[in-house]
C-alpha positions as CSV (number, residue, x, y, z in Angstrom):
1,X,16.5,71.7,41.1
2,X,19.1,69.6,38.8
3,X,21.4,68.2,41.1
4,X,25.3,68.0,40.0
5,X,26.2,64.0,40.9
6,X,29.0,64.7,42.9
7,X,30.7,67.1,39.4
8,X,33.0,68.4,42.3
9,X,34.5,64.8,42.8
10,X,34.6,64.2,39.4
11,X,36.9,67.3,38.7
12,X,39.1,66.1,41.3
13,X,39.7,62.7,40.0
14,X,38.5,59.6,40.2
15,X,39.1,57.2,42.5
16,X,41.0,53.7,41.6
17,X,37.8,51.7,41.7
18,X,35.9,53.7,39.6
19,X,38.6,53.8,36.8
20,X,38.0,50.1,35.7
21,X,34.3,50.9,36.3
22,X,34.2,53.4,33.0
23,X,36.6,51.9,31.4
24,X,34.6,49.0,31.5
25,X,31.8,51.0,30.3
26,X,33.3,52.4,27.8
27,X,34.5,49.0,26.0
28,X,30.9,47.8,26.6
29,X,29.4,50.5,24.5
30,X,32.3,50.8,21.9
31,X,32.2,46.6,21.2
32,X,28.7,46.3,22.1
33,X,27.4,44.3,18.9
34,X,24.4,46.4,18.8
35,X,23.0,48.0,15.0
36,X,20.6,50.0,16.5
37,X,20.3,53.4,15.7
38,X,20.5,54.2,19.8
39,X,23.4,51.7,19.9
40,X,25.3,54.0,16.8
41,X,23.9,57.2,18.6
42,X,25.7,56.1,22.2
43,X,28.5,55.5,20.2
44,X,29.0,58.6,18.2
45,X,28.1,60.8,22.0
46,X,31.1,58.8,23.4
47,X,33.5,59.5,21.0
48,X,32.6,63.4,20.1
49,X,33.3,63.5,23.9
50,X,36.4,61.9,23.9
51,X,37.9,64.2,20.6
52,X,37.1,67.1,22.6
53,X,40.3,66.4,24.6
54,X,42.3,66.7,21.2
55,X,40.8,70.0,20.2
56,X,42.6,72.1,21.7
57,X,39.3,74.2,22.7
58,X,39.4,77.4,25.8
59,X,38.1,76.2,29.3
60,X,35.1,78.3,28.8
61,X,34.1,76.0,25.0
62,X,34.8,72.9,27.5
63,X,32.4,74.1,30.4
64,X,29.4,75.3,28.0
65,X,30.0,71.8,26.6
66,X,30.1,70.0,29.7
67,X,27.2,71.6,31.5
68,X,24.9,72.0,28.5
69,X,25.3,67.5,28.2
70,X,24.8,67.5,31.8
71,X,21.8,69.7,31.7
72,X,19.9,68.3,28.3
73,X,20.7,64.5,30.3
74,X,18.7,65.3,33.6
75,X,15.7,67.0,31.5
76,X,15.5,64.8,29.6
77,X,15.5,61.7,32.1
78,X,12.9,64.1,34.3
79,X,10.2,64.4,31.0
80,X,10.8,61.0,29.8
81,X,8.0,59.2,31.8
82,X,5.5,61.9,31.2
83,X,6.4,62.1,27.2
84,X,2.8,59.9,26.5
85,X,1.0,63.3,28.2
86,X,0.3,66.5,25.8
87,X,1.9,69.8,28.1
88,X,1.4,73.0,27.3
89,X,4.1,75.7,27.8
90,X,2.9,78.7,29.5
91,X,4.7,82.2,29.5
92,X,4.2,85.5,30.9
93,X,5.7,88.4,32.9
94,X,7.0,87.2,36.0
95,X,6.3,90.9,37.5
96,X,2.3,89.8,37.2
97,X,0.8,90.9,40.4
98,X,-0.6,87.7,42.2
99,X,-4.7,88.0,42.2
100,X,-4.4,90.6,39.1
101,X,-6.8,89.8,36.4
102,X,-4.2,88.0,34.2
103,X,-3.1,86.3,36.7
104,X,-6.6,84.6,37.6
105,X,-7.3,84.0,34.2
106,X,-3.8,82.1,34.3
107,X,-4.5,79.9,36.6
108,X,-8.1,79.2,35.2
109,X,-6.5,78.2,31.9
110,X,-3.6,76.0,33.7
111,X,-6.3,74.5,35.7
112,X,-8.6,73.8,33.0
113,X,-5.7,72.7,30.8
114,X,-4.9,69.9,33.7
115,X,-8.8,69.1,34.0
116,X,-8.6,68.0,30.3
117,X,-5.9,66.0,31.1
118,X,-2.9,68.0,29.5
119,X,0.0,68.9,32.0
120,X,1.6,72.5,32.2
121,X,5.4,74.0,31.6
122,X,6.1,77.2,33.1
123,X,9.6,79.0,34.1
124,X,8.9,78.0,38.0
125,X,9.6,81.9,38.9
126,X,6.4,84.1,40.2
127,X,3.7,85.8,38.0
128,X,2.2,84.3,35.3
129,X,4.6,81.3,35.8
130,X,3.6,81.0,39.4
131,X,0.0,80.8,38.3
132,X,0.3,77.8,35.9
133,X,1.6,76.1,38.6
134,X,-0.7,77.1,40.7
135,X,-3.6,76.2,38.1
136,X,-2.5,72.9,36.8
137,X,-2.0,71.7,40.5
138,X,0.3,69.5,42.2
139,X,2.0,66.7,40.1
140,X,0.3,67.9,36.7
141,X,3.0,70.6,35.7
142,X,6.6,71.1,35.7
143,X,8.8,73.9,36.5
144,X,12.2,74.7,34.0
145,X,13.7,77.6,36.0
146,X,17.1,79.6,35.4
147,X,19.9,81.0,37.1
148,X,20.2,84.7,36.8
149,X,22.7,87.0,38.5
150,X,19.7,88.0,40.5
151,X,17.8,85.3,42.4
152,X,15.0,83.5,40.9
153,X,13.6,80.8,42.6
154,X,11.2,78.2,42.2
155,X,7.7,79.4,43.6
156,X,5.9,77.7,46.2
157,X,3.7,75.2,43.5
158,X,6.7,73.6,42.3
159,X,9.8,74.1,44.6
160,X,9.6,70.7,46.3
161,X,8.5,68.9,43.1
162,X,10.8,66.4,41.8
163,X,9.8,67.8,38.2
164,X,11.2,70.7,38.6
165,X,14.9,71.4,36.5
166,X,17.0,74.3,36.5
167,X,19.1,75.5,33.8
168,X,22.1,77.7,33.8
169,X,21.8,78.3,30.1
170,X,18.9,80.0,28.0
171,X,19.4,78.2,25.0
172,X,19.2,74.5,26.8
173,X,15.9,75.7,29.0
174,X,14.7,76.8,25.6
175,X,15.1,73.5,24.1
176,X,13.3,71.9,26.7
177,X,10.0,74.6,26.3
178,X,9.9,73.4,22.6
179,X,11.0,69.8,22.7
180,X,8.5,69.0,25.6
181,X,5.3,70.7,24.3
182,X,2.4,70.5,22.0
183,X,1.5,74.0,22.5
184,X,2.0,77.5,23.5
185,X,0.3,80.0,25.3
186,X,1.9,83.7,25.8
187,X,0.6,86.1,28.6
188,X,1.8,90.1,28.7
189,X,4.9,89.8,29.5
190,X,8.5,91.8,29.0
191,X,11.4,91.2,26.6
192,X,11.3,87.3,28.3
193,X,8.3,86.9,27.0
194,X,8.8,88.2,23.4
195,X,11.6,86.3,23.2
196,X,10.5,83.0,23.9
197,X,7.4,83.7,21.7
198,X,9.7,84.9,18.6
199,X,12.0,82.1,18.7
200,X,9.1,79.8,18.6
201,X,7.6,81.4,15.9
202,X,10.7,81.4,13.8
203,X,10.8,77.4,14.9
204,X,7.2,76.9,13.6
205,X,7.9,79.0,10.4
206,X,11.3,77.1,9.1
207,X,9.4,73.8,10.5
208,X,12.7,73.2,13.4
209,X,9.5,72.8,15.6
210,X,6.2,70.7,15.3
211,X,3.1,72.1,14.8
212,X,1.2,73.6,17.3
213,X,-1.5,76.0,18.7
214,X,0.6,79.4,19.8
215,X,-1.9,81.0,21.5
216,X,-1.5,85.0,22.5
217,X,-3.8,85.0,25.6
218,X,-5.6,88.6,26.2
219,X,-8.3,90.1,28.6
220,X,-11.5,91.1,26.6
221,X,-11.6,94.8,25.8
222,X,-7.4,95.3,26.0
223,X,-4.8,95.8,23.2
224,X,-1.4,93.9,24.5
225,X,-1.8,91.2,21.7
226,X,-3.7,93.1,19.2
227,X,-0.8,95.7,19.6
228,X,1.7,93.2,18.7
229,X,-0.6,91.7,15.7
230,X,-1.1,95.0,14.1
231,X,3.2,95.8,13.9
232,X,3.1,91.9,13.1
233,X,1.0,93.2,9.9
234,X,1.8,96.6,9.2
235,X,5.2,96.5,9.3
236,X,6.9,92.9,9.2
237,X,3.9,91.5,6.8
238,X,3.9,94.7,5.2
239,X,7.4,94.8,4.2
240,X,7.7,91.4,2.9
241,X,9.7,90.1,5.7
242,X,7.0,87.2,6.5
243,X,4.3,85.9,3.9
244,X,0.7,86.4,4.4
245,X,0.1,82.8,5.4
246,X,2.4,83.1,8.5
247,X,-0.5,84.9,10.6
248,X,-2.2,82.0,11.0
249,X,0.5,80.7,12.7
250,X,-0.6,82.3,15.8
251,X,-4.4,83.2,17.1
252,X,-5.5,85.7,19.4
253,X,-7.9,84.6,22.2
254,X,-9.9,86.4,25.1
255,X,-10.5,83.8,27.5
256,X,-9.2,80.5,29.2
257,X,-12.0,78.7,27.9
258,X,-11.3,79.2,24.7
259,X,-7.7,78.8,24.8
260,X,-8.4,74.7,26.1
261,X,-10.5,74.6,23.3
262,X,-8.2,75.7,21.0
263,X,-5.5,73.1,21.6
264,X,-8.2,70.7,22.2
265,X,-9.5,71.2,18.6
266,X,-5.8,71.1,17.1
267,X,-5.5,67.9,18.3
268,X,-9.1,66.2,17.5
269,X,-8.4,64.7,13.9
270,X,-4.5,65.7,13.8
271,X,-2.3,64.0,15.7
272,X,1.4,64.4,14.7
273,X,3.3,64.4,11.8
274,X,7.0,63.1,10.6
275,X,9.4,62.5,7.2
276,X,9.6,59.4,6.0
277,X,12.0,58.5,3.3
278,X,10.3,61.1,0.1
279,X,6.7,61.5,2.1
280,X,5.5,63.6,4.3
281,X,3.3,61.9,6.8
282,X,0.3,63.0,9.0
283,X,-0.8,60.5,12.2
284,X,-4.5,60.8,12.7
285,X,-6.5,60.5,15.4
286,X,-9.3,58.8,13.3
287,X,-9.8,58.2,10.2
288,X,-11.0,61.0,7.3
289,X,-13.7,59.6,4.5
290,X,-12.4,59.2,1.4
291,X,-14.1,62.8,0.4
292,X,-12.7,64.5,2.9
293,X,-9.3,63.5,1.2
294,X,-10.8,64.6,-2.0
295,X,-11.3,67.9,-0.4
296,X,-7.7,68.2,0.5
297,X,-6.5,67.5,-2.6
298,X,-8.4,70.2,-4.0
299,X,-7.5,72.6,-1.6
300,X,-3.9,72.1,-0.6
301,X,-2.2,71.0,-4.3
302,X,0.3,73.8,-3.8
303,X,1.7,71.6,-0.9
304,X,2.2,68.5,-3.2
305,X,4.7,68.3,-5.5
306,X,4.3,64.9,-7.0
307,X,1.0,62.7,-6.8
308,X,-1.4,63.3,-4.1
309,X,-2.1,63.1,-0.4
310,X,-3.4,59.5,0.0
311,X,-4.2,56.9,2.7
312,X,-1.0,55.2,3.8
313,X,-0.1,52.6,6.6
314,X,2.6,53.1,8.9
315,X,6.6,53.4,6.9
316,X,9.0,51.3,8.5
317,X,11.0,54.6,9.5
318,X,8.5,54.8,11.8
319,X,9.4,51.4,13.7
320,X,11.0,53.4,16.6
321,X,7.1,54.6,17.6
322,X,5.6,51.4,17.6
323,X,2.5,53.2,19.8
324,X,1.4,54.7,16.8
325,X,1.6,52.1,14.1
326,X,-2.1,51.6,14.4
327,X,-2.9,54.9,13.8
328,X,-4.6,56.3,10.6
329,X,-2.3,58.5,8.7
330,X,-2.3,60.4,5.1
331,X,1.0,60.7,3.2
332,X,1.9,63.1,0.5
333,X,5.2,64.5,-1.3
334,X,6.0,67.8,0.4
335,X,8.8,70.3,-0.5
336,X,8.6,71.7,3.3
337,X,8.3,75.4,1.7
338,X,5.8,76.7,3.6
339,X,4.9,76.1,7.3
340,X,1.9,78.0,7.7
341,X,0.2,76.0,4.6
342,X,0.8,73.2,6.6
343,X,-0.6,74.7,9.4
344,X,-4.0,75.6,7.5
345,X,-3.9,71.9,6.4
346,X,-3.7,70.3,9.4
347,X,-6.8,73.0,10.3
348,X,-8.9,71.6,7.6
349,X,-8.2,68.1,8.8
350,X,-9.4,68.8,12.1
351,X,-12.8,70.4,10.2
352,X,-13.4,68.1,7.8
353,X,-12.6,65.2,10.9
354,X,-15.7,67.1,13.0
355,X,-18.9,65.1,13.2
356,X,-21.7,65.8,10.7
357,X,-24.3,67.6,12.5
């Protein structure tokens, strides 16, 4: 669990010694003759937390404050070294009965998902959380639990792992499921469940989130999903309140193997995507032919708003991910008015980037 670093001794005061330490620290950062953008960021962070003194804000505005820093710091620092390594966010009911059908075909997935090389978020608690732990096996998944009025502890699969965190806020824990992963994967589940997978919709639909497979996993032969897809259509589609596009921002799938497959094929020509200066650009995981471009043009002109998607190298805004300078990458002029067009592009790319047969 995230451990406080002695946050009782720091509200009582800080000893002599340590005064000159910080204030030490302080002038280091605030003279430091460092450009960078992390030098301007460190900056900025100290000084917003210094102002706070002179806001006159309630104790409560000054503890969310203070323990949602404290929080994002430690989760950070814990995903940092895996942040090379694809994870998949897992969510379900925690009330899933241990050996129950969807909680086998949990674990099978999780398991899989680690045998592919991906590594596994769950919520730490029992259920379907238990089992992607349980699947994904020890030292390939981590565990982002919460505090609730009622217990809810770690389970036995991640309890004693060192990448386990736990939050005391939603919105901090829910950060970390979307910041950390390259794709989702919602069991049954109760109003937990729903609300995770709605907020990450709404993150993938106004483009706050990256592109991803959100996958709605589902036993053969039963209706949880298809349930949820059919009011999805007949009454938020229906209405206007999403376009018809937005559908395809989620699949439906029936088995674990399919699921790995799913996120496998998302990611086999597409690799990630960023703004740079007036372009929109798409990292590839190899290169696409020259007609395959043609075919994109063709296909996806609604996306472009000036020119054409084209071959590009790396844009010196992307100097901070120097790992990926080599890769190949398109580049287009994008008004960012439709997610789920983008989504059906990046699907094409991954067709057209498929092996002639």
């Amino acid at each position: 669990m995230m451990r406080d670093e002695s946050a009782g001794a720091r509200r009582r005061g800080l000893k002599q010694e340590d005064i000159g330490r910080v204030l030490e620290s302080v002038r280091s950062i605030l003279t430091a003759e460092d450009n960078s953008l992390r030098g301007a960021l460190c900056r900025e962070i100290l000084i917003n937390s210094l102002d706070v003194q002179h806001d006159d804000l309630d104790i409560l505005d000054l503890k969310v404050i203070n323990r949602s820093m404290r929080e994002m710091r430690y989760a950070f620092k814990v995903f940092k070294p895996y942040r090379h390594i694809r994870k998949v966010s897992i969510f379900g009911s925690a009330r899933t009965a241990e050996g129950s059908p969807y909680y086998r075909i949990a674990v099978k997935f999780a398991r899989m998902l680690s045998q592919k090389g991906f590594m596994v978020i769950t919520g730490a608690a029992d259920g379907i959380m238990k089992a992607g732990n349980e699947g994904a096996g020890t030292g390939k998944s981590f565990g982002v639990n919460i505090r609730l009025p009622f217990e809810q502890g770690a389970n036995e699969y991640i309890v004693d792992d060192p990448k386990l965190v736990t939050f005391k806020y939603f919105f901090t824990r829910k950060l970390i499921f979307v910041m950390e992963s390259h794709a989702t994967a919602l069991f049954p589940g109760g109003f937990g469940t729903h609300d995770e997978g709605f907020e990450i919709l709404t993150l993938l639909q106004t483009e706050k989130a990256s592109p991803r497979p959100f996958l709605l996993m589902e036993l053969p032969g039963e209706t949880y999903w298809e349930g949820w897809d059919e009011f999805v259509k007949e009454q938020i589609l229906a209405r206007g309140f999403i376009s018809p596009e937005d559908v395809s921002l989620y699949k439906i799938v029936h088995s674990p193997q399919t699921g790995v497959e799913e996120i496998q094929h998302f990611y086999s020509t597409y690799h990630s995507c960023r703004q740079a200066r007036d372009k929109f650009v798409v990292r590839l995981a190899k290169e696409l032919s020259p007609k395959a471009i043609d075919a994109l043009n063709e296909e996806f002109s609604d996306l472009v708003t000036e020119g054409r998607i084209e071959k590009t190298d790396a844009f010196p805004e992307e100097a901070n991910e120097p790992d990926l300078a080599a890769k190949p990458r398109i580049a287009f002029s994008y008004d960012h008015r439709s997610s789920a067009r983008l989504r059906q592009l990046i699907d094409r790319i991954n067709e057209l980037g498929r092996p002639a047969r």
